[in-house]
N, C-alpha and C positions, 0 to 999 in steps of 0.2 A: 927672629927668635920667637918660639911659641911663648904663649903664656899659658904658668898654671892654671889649670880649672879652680874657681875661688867654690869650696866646697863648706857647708854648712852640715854639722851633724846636728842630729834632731834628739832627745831620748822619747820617747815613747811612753809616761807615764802607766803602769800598769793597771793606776785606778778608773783608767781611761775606756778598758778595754768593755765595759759592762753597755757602751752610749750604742746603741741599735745603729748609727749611723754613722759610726767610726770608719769607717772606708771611705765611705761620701767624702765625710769633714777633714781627715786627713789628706787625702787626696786632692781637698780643694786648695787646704790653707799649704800643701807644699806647691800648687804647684801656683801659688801667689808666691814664692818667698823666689828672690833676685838671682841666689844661685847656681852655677851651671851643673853642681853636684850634692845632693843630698846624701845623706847616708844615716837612716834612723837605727835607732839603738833600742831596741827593747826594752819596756821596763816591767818587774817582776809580777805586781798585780794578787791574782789568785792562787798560779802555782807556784809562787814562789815561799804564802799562807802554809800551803800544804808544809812544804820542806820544814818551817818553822814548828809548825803543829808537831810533827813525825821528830825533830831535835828534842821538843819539848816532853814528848811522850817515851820516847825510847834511848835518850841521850846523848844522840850519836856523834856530838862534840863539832864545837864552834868550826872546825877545818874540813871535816867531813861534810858538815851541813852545808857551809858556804860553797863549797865544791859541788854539791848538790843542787843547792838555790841559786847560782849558774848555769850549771845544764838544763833549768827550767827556763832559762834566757835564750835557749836553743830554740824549747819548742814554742817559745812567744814570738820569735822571729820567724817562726814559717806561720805563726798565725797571723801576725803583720803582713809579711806575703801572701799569706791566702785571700785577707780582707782587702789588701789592694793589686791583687790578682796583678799587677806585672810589673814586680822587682822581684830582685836578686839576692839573693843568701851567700854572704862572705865574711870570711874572717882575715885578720892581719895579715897573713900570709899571704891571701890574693887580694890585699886593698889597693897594689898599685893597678892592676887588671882592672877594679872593679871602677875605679876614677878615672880611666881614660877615656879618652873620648870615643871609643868604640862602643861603650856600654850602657847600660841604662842611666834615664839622668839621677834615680831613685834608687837606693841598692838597702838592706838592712843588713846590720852585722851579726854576726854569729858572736854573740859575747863571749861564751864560754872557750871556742877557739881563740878568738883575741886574751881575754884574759891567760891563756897558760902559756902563749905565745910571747907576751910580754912578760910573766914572770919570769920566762925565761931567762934572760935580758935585763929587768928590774925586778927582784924580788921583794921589794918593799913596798915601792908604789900601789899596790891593790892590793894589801892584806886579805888573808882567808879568816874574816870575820865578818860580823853581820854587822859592821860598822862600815864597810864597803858595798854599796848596793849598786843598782844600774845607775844611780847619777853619777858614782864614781866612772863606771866604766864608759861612761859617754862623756865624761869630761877628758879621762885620760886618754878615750880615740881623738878625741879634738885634740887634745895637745900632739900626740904621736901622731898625727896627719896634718899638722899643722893648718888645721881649719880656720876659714875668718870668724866663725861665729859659734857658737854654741849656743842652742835652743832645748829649755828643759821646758815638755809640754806636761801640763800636770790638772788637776783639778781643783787648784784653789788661786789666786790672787794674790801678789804681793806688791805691796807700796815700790816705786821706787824713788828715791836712787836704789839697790839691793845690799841689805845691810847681811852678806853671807853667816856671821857669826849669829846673829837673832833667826836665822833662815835655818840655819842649820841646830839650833836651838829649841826651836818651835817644830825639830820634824820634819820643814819644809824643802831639804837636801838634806843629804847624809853628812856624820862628820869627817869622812875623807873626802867627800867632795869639793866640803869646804874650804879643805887644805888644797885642794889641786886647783881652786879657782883666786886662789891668792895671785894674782896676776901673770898669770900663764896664758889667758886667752887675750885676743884683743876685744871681744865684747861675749857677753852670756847672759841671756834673758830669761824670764821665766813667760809661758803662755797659759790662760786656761782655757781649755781647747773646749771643754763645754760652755765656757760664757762664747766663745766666738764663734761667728756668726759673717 
């Protein structure tokens, strides 16, 4: 009997995206981590800034923006594939493809297709609000791929053991995220990918 590939989603902290050596570093520290599938999650960073500024300016409402400040999850995920020049762009619909063992061991997802692909299906789970950001949506591929681990890489430190309610208090995850990490995974870490080394 095969065994499943034990798959690790990563998010991608958007704050991340500014470090001159963000390909380098990410490309080292995944291909340090144990498992035989990755699958990084884009996080929102600067354009996702934009979408908020452009809400904030012209009004264009909490559902409309977050629809928006998703599709900017798109073009962060081919910029993750660009800076690590060889993975793959998938969303829910081809994530069993993208996990088999035909395919790369690195893939990034298409948030924006995973997100309406799952609303489909769960329309509650990821709210169209800016209370739902990429750690929600990297939390909720880990549960819906039933990953061993969940990795939010970010640019700051936190104490552990992780106390998710003062985390998500502080800024430091979203408050849906924190909802979706009420013991749904079996572990979820946070990393600061610029102290590592």
């Amino acid at each position: 009997m095969d065994v499943e590939p034990e798959l690790v989603v990563v998010k991608v902290g958007g704050s991340l995206y500014d470090l001159p050596d963000l390909g380098q570093r990410l490309a080292a520290w995944v291909h340090r981590l144990p498992a035989s599938k990755v699958l990084l999650v884009p996080g929102g960073g600067a354009t996702t800034d934009v979408v908020r500024d452009l809400d904030r300016c012209h009004g264009l409402g909490e559902a409309t923006a977050h629809d928006l400040a998703m599709r900017s999850l798109t073009l962060n995920a081919w910029f993750l594939a660009a800076v690590l020049r060889e993975t793959a762009i998938g969303s829910l619909s081809v994530c069993n493809p993208l996990l088999s063992p035909l395919t790369d061991r690195v893939s990034v997802l298409d948030a924006h297709a995973f997100w309406i692909d799952d609303s489909r299906n769960h329309p509650d789970v990821l709210p169209a609000c800016w209370d739902a950001t990429s750690d929600s949506v990297a939390a909720r591929a880990a549960v819906v791929l039933g990953a061993s681990e969940l990795v939010l890489l970010k640019s700051v430190t936190i104490a552990k053991p992780y106390d998710w309610t003062e985390a998500a208090r502080l800024g430091v995850v979203d408050p849906v995220c924190w909802r979706l990490l009420s013991g749904a995974l079996p572990r979820v870490r946070i990393v600061n990918l610029r102290a590592w080394c």
